[in-house]
Backbone as a ProteinNet text record, in pm:
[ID]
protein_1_A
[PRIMARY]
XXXXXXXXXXXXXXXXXXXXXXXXXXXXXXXXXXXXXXXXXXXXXXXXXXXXXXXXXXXXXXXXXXXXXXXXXXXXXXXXXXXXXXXXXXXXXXXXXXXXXXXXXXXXXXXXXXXXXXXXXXXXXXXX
[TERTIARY]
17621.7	17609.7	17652.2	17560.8	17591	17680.9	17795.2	17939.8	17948.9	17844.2	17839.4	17739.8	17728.6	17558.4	17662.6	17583.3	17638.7	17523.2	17559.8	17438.3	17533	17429.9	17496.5	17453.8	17542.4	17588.8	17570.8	17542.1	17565.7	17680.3	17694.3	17823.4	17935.3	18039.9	18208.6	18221.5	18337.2	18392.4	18472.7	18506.1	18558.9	18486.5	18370.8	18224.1	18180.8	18165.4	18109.6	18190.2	18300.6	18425.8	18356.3	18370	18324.7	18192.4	18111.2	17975.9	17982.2	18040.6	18020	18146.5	18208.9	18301.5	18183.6	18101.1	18012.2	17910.4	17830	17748	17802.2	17941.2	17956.8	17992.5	18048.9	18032.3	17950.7	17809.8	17679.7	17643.6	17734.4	17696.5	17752.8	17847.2	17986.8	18075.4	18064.4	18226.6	18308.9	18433.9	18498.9	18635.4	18712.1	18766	18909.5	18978.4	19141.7	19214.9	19203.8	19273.4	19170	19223.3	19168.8	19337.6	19247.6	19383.8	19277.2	19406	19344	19394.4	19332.1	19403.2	19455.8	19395.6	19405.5	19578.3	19543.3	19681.6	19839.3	19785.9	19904.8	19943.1	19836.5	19901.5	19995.2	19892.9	19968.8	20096.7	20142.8	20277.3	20344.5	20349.7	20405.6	20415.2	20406.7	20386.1	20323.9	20215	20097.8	19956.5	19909.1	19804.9	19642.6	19612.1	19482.3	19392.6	19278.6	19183.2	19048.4	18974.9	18881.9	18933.3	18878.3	18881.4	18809.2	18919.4	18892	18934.4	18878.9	18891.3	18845.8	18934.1	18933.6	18926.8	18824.6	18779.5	18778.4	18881.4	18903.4	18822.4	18722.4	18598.7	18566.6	18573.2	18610.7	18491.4	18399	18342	18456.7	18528.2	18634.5	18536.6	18466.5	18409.7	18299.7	18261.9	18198.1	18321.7	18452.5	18553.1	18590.9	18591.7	18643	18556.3	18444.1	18375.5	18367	18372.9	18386.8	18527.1	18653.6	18758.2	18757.9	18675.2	18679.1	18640.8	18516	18472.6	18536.9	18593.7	18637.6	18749	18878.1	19012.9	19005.4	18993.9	18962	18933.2	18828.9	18783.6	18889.4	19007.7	19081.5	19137.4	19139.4	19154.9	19046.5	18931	18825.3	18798.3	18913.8	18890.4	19019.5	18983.9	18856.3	18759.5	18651.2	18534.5	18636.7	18546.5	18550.4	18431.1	18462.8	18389.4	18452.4	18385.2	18444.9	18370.9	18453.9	18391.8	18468.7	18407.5	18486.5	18414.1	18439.6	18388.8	18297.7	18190.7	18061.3	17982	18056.1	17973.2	18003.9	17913.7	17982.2	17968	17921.3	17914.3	17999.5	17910	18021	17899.9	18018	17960.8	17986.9	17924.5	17938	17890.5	18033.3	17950.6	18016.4	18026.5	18045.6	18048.2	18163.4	18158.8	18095.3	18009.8	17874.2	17952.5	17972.5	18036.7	17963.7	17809.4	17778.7	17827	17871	17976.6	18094.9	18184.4	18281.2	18246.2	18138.3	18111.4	18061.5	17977.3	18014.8	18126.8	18169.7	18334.2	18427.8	18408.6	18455.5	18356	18203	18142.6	18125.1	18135.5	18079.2	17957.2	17847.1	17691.4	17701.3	17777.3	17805.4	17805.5	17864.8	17903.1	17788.2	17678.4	17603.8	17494.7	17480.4	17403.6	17459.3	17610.4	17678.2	17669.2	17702.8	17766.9	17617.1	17496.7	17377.3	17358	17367.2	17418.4	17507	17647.7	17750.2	17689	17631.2	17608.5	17468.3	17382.8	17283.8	17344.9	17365.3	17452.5	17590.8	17600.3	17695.4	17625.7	17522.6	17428.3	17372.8	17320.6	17245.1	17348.6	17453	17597	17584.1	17605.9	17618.1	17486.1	17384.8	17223.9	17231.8	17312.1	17280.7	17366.1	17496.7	17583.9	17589.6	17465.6	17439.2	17384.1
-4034.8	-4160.9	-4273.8	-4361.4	-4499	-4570.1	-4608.5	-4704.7	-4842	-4863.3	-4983.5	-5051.7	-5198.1	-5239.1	-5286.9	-5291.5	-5432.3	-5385.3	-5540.6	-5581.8	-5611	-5590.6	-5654.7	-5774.1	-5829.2	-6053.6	-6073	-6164	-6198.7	-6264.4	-6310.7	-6447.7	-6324.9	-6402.4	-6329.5	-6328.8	-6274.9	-6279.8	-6372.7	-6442.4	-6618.4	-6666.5	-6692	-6777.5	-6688.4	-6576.8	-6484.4	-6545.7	-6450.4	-6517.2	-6644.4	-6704	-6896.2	-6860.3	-6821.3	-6827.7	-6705.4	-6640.3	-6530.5	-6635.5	-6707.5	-6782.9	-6934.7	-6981.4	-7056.7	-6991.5	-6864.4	-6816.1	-6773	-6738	-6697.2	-6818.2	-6918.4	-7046.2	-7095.2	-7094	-7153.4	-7019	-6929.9	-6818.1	-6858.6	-6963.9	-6920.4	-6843	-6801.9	-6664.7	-6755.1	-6722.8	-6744.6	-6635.5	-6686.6	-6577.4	-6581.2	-6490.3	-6539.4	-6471.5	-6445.7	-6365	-6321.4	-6354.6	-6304.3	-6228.3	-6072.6	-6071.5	-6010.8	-6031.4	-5985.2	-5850.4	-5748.6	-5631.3	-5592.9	-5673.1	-5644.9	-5663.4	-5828.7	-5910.2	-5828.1	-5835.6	-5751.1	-5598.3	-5577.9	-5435.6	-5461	-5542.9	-5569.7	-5613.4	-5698.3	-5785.6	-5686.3	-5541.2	-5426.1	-5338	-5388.5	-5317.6	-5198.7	-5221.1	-5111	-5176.3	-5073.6	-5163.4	-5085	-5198.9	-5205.1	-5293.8	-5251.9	-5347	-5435.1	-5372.5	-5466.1	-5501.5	-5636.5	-5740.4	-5692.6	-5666.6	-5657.3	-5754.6	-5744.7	-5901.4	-5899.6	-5813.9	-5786.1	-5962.9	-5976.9	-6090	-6007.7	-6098	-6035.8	-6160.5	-6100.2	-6175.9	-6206.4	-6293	-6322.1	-6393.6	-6379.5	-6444.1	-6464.2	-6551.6	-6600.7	-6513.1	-6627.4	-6555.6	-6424.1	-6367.2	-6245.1	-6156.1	-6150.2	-6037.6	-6068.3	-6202.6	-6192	-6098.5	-6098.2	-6057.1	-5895	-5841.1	-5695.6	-5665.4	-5699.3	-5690.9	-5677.8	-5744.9	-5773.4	-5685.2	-5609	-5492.9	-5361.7	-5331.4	-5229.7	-5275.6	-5259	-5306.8	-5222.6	-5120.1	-5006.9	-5043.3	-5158.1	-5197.3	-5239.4	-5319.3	-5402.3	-5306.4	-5219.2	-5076	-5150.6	-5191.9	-5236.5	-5396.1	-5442.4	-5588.5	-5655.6	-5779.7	-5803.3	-5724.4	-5763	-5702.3	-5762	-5689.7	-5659.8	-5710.2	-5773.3	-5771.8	-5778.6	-5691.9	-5685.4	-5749.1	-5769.7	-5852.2	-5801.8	-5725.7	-5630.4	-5666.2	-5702.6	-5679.4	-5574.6	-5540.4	-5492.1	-5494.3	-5473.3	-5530.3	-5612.9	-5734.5	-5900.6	-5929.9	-5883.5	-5956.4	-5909.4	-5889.2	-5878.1	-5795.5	-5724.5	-5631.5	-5648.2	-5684.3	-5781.7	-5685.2	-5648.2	-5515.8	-5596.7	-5483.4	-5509.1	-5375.1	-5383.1	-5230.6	-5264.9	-5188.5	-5146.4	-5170.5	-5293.8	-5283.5	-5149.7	-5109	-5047.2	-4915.3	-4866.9	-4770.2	-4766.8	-4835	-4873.5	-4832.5	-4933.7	-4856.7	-4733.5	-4730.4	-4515.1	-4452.1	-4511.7	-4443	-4425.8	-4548.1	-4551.1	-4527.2	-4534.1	-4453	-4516.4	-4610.6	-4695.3	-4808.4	-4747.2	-4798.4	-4916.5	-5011.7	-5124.5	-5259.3	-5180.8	-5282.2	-5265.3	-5176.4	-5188.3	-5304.2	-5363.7	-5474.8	-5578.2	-5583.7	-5704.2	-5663.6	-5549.4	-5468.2	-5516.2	-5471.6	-5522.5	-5630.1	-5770	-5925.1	-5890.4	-5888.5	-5902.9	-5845.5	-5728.1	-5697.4	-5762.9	-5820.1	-5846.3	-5988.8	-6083.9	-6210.2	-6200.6	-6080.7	-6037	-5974.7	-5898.8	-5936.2	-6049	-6111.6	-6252.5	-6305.8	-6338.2	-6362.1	-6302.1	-6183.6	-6069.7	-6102.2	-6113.2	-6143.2	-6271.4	-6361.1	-6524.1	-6526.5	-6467	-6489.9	-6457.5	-6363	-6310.3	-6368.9
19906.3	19836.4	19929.5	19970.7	20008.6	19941.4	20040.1	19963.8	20017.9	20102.8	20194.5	20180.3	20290.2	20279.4	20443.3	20563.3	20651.2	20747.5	20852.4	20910.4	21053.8	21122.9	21292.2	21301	21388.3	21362.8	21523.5	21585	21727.4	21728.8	21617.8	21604.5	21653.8	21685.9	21759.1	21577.3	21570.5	21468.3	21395.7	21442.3	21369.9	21338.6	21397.5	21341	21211.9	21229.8	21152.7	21014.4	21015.8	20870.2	20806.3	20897.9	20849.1	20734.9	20850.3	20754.9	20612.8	20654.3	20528.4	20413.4	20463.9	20325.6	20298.1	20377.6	20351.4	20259.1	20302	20209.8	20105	20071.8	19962.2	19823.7	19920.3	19843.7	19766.7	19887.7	19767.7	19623.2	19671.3	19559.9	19480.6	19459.3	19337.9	19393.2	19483.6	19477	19581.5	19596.6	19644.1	19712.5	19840.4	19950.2	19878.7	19828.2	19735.9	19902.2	19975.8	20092.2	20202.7	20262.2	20407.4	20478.1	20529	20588.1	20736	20799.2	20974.6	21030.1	20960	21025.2	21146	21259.5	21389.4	21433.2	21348.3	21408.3	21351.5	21227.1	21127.9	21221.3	21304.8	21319.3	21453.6	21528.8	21681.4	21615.7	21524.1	21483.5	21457.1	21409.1	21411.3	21572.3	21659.4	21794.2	21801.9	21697.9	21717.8	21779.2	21942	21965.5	21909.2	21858.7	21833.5	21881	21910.4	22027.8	21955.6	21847.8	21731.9	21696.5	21679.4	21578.6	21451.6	21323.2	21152.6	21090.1	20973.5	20945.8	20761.4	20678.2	20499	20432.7	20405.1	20279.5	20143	20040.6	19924.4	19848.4	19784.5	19707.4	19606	19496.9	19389.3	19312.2	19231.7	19186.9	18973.8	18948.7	18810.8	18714.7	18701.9	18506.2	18555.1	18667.2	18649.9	18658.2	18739.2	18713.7	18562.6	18486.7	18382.1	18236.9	18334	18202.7	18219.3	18308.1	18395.2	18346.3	18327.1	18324.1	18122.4	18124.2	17923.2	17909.2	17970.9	17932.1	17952.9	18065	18104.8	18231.4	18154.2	18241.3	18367.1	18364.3	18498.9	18597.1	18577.7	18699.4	18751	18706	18784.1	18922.4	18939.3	19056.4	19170.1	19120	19243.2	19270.2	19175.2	19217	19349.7	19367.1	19419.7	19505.2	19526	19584.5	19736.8	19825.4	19926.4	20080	20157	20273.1	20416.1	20504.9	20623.5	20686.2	20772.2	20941.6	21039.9	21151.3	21271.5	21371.9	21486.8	21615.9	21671.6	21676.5	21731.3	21872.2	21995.6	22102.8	22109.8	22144	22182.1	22041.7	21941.5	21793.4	21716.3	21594.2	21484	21395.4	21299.2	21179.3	21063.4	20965.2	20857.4	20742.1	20693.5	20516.9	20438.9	20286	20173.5	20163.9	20007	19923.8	19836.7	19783.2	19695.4	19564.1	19498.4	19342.8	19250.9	19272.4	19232.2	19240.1	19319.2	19343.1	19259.5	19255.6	19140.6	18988.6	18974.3	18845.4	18832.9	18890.3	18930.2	18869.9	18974.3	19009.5	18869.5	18790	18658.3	18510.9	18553.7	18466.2	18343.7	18332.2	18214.5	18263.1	18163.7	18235.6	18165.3	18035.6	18018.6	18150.3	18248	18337.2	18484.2	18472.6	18550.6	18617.3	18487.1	18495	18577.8	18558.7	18614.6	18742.7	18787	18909.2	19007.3	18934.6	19029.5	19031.8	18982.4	19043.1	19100.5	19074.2	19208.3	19326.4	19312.7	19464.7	19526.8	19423.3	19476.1	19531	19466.2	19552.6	19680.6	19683.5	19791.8	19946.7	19896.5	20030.6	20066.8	19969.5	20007.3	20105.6	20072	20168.2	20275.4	20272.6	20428.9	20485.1	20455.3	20510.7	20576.1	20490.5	20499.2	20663.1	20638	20744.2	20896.1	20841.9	20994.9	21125
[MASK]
++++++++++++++++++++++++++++++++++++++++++++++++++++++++++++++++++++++++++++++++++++++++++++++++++++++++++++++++++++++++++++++++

């Protein structure tokens, strides 16, 4: 089973970030956290050499209405997108919300699950 969607970016990875929080903007969603795995680990005197880069992804009234339906989900919120270093570029996914609901098994929330993810590639596509 496919748990992913991502695309290869020429952009470095700072540019990349930018645009994937620009495309997700004109979607409605919005970034509640960005964390930088790389940095966090070196700041522990562990070396790591890619650049990662966790966007925690939020579109308000679609988690609210996912959350009304089935609290469970709250385990997979927020959604998820990476941005990692690739060659001179960058690698730009997403976790498959559709997966999630899988995962928790109530076909109530499928419908939503295919918008979120369909406006979450448009993002990963747009940003590339």
């Amino acid at each position: 089973m496919e748990f992913a969607f991502s695309v290869a970016s020429t952009k470095p990875v700072p540019e990349a970030v930018a645009a994937v929080e620009a495309a997700l903007a004109e979607r409605k969603f919005s970034v509640l956290f960005g964390l930088n795995i790389t940095q966090t680990l070196q700041s522990k005197g562990l070396d790591f050499g890619p650049e990662v880069r966790i966007l925690e992804v939020c579109s308000a009234p679609r988690a609210k209405r996912v959350l009304e339906t089935n609290l469970d989900m709250a385990y997979f919120l927020p959604c998820k997108i990476v941005v990692r270093s690739e060659g001179t570029g960058s690698r730009i996914g997403m976790a498959l919300p559709s997966v999630f609901v899988t995962a928790v098994g109530d076909k109530r929330l499928e419908g939503e699950a295919a918008e979120v993810e369909a406006a979450m590639r448009e993002a990963v596509l747009a940003a590339k």
